[in-house]
C-alpha positions as CSV (number, residue, x, y, z in Angstrom):
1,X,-5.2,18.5,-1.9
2,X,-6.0,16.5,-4.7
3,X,-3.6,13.6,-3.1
4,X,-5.5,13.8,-0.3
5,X,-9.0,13.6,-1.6
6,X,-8.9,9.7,-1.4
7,X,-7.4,9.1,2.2
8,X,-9.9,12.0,3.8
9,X,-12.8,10.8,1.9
10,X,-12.3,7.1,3.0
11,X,-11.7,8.2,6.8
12,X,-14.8,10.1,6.4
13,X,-16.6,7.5,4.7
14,X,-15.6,4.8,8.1
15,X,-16.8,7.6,10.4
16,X,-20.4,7.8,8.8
17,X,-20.6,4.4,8.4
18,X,-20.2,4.0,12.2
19,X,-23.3,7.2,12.7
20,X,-25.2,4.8,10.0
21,X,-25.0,2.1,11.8
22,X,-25.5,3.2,15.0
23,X,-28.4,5.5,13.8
24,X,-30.1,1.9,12.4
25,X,-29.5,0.5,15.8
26,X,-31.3,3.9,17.6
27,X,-33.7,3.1,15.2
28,X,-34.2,-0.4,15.5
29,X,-34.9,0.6,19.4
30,X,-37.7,3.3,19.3
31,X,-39.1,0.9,16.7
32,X,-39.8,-1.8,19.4
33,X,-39.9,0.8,22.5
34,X,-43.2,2.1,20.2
35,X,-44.2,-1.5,19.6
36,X,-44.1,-2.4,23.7
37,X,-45.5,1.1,24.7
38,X,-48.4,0.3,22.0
39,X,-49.2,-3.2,23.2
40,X,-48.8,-2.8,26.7
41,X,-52.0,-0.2,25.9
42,X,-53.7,-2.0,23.7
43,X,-54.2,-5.4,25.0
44,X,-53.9,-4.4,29.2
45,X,-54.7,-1.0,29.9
46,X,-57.3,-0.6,27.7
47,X,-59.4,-3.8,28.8
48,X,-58.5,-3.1,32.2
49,X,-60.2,0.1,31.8
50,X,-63.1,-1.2,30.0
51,X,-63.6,-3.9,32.4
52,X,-63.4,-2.0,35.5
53,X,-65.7,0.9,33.5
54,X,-68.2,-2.5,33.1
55,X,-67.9,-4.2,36.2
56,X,-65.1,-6.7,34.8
57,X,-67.6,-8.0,32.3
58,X,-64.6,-7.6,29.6
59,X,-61.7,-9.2,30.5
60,X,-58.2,-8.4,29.4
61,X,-56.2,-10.8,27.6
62,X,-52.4,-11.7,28.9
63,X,-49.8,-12.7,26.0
64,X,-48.8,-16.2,26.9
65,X,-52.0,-16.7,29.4
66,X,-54.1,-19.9,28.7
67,X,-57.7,-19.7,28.6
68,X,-60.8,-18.2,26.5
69,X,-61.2,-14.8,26.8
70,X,-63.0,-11.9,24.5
71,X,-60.3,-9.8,24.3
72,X,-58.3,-11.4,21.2
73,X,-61.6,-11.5,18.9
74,X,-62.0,-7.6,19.0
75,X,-58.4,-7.1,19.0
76,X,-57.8,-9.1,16.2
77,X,-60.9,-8.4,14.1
78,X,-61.0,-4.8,14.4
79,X,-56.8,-4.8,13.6
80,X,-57.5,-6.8,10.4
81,X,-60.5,-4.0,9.6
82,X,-57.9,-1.2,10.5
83,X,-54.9,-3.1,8.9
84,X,-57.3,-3.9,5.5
85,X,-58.4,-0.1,5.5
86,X,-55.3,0.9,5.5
87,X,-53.8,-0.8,2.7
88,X,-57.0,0.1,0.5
89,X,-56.8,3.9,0.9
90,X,-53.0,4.5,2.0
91,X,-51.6,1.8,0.0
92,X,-48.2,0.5,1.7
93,X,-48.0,-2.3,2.9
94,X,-44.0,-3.9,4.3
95,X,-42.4,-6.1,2.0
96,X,-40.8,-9.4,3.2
97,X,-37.4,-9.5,3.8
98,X,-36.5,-11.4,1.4
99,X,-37.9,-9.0,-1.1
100,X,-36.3,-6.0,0.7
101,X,-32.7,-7.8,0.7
102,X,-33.1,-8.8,-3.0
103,X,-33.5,-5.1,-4.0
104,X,-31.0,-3.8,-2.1
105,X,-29.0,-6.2,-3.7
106,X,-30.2,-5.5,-7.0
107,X,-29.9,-2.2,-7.5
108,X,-27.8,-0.7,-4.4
109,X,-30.6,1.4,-2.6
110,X,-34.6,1.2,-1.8
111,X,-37.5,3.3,-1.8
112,X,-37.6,6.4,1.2
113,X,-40.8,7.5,0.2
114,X,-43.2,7.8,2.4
115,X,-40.9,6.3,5.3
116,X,-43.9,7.7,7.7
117,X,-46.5,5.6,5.9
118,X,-44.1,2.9,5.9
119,X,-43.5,2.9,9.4
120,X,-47.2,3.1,10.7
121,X,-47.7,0.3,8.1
122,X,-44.9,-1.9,9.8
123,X,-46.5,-1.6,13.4
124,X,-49.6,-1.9,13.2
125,X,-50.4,-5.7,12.5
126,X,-47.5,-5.9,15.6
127,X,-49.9,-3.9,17.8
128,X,-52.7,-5.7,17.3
129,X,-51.5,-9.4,18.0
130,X,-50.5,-10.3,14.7
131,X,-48.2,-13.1,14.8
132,X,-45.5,-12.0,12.3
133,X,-41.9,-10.4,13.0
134,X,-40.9,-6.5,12.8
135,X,-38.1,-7.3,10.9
136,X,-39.5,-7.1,7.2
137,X,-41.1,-3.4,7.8
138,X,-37.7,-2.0,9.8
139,X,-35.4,-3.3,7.4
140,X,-37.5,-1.8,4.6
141,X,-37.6,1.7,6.8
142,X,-33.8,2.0,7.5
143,X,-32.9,1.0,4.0
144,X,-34.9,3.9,2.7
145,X,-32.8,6.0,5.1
146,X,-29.5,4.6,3.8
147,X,-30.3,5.5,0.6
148,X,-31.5,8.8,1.5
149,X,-28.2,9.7,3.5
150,X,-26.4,7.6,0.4
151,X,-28.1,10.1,-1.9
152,X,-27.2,13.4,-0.3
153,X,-23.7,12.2,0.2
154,X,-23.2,11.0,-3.3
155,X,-20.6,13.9,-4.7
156,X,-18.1,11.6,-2.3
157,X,-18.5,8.7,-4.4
158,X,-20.4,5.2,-4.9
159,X,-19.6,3.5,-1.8
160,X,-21.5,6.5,0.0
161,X,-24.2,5.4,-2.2
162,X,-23.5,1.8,-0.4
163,X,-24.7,2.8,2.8
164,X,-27.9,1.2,2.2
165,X,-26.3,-2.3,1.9
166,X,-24.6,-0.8,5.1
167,X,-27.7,0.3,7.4
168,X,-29.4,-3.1,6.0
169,X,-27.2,-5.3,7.5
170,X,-26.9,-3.1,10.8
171,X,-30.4,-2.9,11.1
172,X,-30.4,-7.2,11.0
173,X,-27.8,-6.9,13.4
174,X,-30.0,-4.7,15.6
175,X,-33.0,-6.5,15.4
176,X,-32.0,-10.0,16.0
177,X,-29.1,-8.9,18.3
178,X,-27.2,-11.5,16.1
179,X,-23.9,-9.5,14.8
180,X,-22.8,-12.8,13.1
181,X,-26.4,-13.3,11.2
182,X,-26.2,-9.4,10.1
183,X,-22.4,-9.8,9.2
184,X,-22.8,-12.4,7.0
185,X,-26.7,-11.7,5.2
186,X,-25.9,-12.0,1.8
187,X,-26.3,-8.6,1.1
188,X,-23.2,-7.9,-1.1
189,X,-23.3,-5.7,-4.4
190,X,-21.4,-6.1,-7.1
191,X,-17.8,-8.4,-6.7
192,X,-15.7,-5.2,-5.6
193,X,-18.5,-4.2,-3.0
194,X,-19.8,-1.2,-5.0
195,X,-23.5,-0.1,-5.5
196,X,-25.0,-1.0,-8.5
197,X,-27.2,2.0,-9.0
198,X,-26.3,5.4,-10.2
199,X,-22.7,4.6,-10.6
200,X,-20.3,6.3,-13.3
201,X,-21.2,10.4,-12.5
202,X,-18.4,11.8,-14.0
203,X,-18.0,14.3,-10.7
204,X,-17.6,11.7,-8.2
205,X,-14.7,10.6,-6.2
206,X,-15.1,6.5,-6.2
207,X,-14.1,5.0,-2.8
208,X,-12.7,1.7,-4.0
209,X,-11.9,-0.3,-0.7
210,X,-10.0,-3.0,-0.6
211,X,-11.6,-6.6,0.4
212,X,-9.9,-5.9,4.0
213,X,-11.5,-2.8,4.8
214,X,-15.2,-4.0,2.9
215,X,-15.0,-6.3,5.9
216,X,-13.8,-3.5,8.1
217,X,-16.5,-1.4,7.2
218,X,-19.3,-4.0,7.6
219,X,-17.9,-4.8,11.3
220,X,-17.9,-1.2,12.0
221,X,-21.7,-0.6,10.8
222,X,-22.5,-4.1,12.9
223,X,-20.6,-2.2,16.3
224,X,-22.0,1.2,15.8
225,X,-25.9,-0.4,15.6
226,X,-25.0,-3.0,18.6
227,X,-23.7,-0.4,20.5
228,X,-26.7,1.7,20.6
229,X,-29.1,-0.3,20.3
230,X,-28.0,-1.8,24.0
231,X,-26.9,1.4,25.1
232,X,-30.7,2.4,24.8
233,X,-31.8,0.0,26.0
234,X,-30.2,0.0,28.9
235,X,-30.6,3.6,29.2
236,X,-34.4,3.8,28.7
237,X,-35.6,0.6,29.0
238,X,-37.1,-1.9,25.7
239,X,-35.4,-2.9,23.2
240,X,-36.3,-6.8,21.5
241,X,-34.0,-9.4,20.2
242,X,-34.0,-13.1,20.4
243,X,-34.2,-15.1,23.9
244,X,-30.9,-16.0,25.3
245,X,-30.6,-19.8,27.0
246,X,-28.0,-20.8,29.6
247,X,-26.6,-24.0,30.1
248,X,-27.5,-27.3,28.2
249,X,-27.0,-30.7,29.3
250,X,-26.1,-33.0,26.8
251,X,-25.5,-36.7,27.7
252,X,-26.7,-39.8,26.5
253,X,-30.7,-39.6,26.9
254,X,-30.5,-36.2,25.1
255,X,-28.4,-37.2,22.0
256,X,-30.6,-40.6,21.8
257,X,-33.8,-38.0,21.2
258,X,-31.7,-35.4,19.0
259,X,-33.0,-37.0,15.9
260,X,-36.4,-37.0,16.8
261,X,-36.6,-33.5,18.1
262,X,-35.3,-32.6,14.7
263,X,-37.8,-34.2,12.7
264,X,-40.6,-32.8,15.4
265,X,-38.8,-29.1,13.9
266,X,-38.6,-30.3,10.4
267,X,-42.4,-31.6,10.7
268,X,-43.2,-27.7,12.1
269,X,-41.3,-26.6,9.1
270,X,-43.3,-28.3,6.5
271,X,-46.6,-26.8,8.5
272,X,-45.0,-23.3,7.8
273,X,-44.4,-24.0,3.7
274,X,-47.9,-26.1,4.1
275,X,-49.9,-23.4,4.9
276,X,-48.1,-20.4,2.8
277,X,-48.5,-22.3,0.1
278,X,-52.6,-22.6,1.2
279,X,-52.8,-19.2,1.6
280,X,-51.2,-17.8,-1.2
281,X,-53.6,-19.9,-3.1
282,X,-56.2,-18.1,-0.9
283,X,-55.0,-15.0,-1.4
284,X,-54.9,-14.9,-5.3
285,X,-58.8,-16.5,-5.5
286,X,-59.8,-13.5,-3.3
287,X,-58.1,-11.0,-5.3
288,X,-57.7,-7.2,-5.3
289,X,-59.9,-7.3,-1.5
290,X,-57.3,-6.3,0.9
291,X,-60.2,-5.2,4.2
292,X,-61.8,-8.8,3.6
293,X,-58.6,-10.5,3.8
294,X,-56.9,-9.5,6.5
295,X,-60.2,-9.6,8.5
296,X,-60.2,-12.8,7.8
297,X,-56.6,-13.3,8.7
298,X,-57.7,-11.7,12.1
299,X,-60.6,-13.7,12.7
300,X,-58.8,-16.8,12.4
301,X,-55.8,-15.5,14.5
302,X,-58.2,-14.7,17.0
303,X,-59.6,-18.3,17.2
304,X,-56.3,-19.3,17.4
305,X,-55.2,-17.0,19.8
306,X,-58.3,-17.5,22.2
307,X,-57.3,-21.2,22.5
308,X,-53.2,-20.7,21.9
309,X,-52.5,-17.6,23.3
310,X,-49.0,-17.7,22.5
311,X,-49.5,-18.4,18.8
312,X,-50.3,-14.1,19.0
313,X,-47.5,-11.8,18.8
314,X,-44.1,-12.0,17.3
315,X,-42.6,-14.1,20.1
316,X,-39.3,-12.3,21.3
317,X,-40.9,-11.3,24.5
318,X,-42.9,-14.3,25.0
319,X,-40.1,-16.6,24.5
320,X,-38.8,-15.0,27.4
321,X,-41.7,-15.5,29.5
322,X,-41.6,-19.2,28.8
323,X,-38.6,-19.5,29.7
324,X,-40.5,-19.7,33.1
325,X,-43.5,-20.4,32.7
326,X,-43.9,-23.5,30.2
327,X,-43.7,-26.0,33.1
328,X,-46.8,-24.9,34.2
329,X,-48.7,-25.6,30.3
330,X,-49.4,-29.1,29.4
331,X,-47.1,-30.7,26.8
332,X,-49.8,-30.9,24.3
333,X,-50.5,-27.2,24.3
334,X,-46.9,-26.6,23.6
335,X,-46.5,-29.0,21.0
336,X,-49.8,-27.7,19.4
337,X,-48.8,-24.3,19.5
338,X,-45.7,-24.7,17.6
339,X,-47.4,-26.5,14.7
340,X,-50.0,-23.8,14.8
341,X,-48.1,-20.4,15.2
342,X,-45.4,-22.0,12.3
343,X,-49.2,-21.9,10.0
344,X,-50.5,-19.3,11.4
345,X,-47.3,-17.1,10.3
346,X,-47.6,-17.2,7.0
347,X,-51.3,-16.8,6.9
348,X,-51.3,-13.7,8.2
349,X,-48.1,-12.7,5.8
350,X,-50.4,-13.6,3.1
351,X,-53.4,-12.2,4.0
352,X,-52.5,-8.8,4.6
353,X,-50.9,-8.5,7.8
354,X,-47.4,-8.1,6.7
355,X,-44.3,-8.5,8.2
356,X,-41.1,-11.3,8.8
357,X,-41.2,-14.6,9.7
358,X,-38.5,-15.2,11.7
359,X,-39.4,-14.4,15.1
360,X,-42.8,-16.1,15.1
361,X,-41.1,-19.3,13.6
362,X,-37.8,-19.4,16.2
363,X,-40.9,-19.0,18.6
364,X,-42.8,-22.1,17.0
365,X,-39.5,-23.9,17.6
366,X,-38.9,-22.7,21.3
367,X,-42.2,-23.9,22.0
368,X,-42.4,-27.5,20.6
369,X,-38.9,-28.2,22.1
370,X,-40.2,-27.2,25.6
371,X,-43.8,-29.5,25.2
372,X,-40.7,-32.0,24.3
373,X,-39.1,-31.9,26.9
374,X,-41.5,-32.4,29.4
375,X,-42.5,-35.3,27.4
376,X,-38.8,-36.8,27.3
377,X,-37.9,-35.5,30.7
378,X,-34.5,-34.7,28.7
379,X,-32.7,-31.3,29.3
380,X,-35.0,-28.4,27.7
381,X,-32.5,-25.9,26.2
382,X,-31.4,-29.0,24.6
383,X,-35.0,-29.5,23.2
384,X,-35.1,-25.9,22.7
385,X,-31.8,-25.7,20.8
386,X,-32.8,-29.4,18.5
387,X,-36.1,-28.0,17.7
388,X,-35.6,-24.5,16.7
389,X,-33.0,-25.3,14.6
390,X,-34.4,-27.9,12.6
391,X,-37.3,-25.4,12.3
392,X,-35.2,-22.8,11.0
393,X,-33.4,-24.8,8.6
394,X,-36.6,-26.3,7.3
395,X,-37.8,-23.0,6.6
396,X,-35.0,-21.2,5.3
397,X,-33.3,-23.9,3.7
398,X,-30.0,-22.8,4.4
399,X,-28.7,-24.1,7.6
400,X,-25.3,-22.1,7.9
401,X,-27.6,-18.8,7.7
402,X,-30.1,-20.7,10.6
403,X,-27.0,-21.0,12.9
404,X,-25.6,-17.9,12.4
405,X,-28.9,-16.3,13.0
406,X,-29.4,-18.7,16.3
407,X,-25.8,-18.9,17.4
408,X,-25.8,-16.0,20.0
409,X,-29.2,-17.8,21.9
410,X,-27.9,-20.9,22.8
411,X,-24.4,-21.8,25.3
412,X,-21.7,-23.9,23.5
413,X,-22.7,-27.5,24.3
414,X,-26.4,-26.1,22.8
415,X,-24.3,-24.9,19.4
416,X,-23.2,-28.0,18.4
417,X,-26.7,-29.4,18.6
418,X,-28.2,-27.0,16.8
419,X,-25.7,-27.2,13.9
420,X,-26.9,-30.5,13.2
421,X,-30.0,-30.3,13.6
422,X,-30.4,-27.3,11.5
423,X,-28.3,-29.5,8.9
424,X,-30.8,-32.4,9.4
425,X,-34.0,-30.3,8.8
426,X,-32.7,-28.5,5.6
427,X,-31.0,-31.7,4.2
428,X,-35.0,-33.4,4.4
429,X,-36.0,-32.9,1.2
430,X,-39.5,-30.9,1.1
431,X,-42.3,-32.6,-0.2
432,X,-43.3,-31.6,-4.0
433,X,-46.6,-30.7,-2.7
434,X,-45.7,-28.5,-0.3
435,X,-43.2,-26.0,-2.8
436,X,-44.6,-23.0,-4.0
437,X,-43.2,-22.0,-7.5
């Protein structure tokens, strides 16, 4: 038996890394099913019923719908009262991705404490029109549930214990719908692959895997979450992701504006390191007063929002809707909305409404390459595709990562665009003003 122990343990090791992965993916879908339920109540049903209760006096507010209405300011308000209150007397608030990803890194596993708390804490500045992503607070969750699963499994050795670097990168997969982006997020351990933490019990059985099957084992994680977080979906309904485009035209009057449209992106980009470096500033002067800082960060999202609606919300679904609908908003207003939602991001990050930044800024992008091209008159995913991506790279700074996260929205012809664009608005240096040590 003892010859065995290795060959069984590693079979069974691939067959819960495939339940891990598609359990992050099940996961990733209530998440957002909970999200749409939640918003489709708060910001329709729930001013319907008011207004018709009032005689219409209050109406509703539509995400993506242009005009002033009264809706956002006690949406927005009240959230950053609820969101503040929150954080003073329950005390969790989602890390950024960036944090969570370092840790897991780090030291092989993250916090499942409170996952409840956790949770509740990751939706609610989503529910009330906050215009950050879900992907900081569900990456946090469903590593605390690797690690928890890692933990009870751990008499089978330290890749078990692995699982968090695992269900982190199936959870990316899930929420972005991008299996290359989640396949290749530097979340590696140490050189061989191995967790980092609680290693060496003189009881366990390593599972040393070969580079070949590390790889394996990643792509099976990435198909398990993949497959049911569409399954779901299609199923039930829901589910999120980025937008997918069609077809893109490029000929000659769409290459002659691709520099442009990247510095437009690059310009947005500097608006979104502009303002979190502002608000950080903000933040620290203000001090140990989370309720006055995220009202804050709600009033002014409301103002935005009451004049922008679309620079509310992540942006997933209402990239979607504007697909359609942008030819019927002026340029300007889609210009100016992806200069404000790329500021008003990081403001709200800062200020107490936690959460990613990577769905509201793809957003930004989609929006300032459509006011492009009906400025140009040049072919819009091509706008779409030049814009984003220069976003993106501007912002991350690393534009293989800002393809590989973008790759699945845009057709072939709209790759190579975005490529270099995405090359062009992380090779711009970013002005010494505007880095944040």
């Amino acid at each position: 038996m003892g010859m065995l122990a290795k060959p069984l343990n590693r079979v069974l090791f691939f067959v819960c890394v495939l339940v891990t992965g598609a359990l992050a993916g099940a996961f990733v879908w209530a998440f957002f099913f909970c999200m749409d339920i939640g918003i489709e109540f708060a910001w329709h049903t729930l001013p319907e019923a008011i207004g018709a209760a009032v005689g219409g006096a209050l109406p509703g507010m539509e995400p993506g719908r242009f005009g002033v209405a009264a809706w956002p300011l006690v949406m927005c308000v009240g959230g950053g009262l609820v969101i503040g209150l929150y954080d003073k007397f329950v005390g969790f608030a989602p890390e950024e991705l960036s944090d969570v990803m370092g840790q897991v890194k780090s030291e092989g596993r993250y916090p499942y404490d409170h996952l409840g708390k956790r949770s509740i804490a990751a939706l609610l500045p989503l529910l009330f029109g906050g215009s950050i992503g879900p992907e900081a607070g569900l990456t946090g969750v469903i590593a605390g549930l690797c690690t928890w699963v890692g933990d009870r499994m751990r008499r089978f050795g330290s890749d078990f214990r692995a699982m968090t670097m695992v269900g982190t990168q199936a959870a990316l997969t899930a929420v972005f719908t991008a299996p290359l982006y989640g396949f290749a997020a530097p979340l590696a351990g140490t050189p061989d692959g191995r967790a980092t933490a609680g290693a060496g019990a003189g009881d366990e059985v390593d599972i040393v895997l070969p580079k070949a099957q590390k790889t394996a084992v990643y792509l099976c994680a990435v198909a398990g979450a993949l497959a049911a977080f569409v399954g779901l979906g299609q199923v039930f309904g829901g589910g999120g992701g980025l937008p997918r485009f069609t077809a893109a035209n490029v000929g000659a009057a769409e290459l002659a504006w691709l520099v442009p449209l990247a510095l437009a992106g690059t310009a947005a980009g500097w608006a979104f390191h502009a303002s979190g470096g502002a608000t950080q500033v903000l933040a620290r002067k203000m001090g140990a007063r989370p309720v006055a800082k995220a009202l804050l960060a709600g009033l002014i999202l409301a103002l935005c929002g009451m004049a922008l609606p679309y620079t509310m919300f992540a942006g997933e679904a209402q990239a979607t809707m504007l697909q359609t609908a942008y030819v019927a908003i002026p340029a300007g207003a889609l210009i100016a909305t992806g200069f404000v939602k790329a500021a008003v991001t990081p403001l709200c990050i800062n200020l107490g409404w936690r959460g990613g930044h990577f769905f509201p800024v793809i957003f930004s992008g989609i929006a300032l390459g459509y006011g492009f091209a009906l400025l140009s008159g040049v072919d819009p995913v091509f706008c779409v595709a030049a814009t984003t991506a220069a976003l993106m790279g501007a912002v991350m700074r690393q534009p293989l990562m800002a393809a590989l996260l973008l790759i699945m929205c845009f057709p072939l012809k709209g790759v190579v665009v975005m490529l270099a664009a995405a090359v062009i608005g992380a090779a711009i240096p970013l002005p010494k003003v505007l880095r944040v040590n």
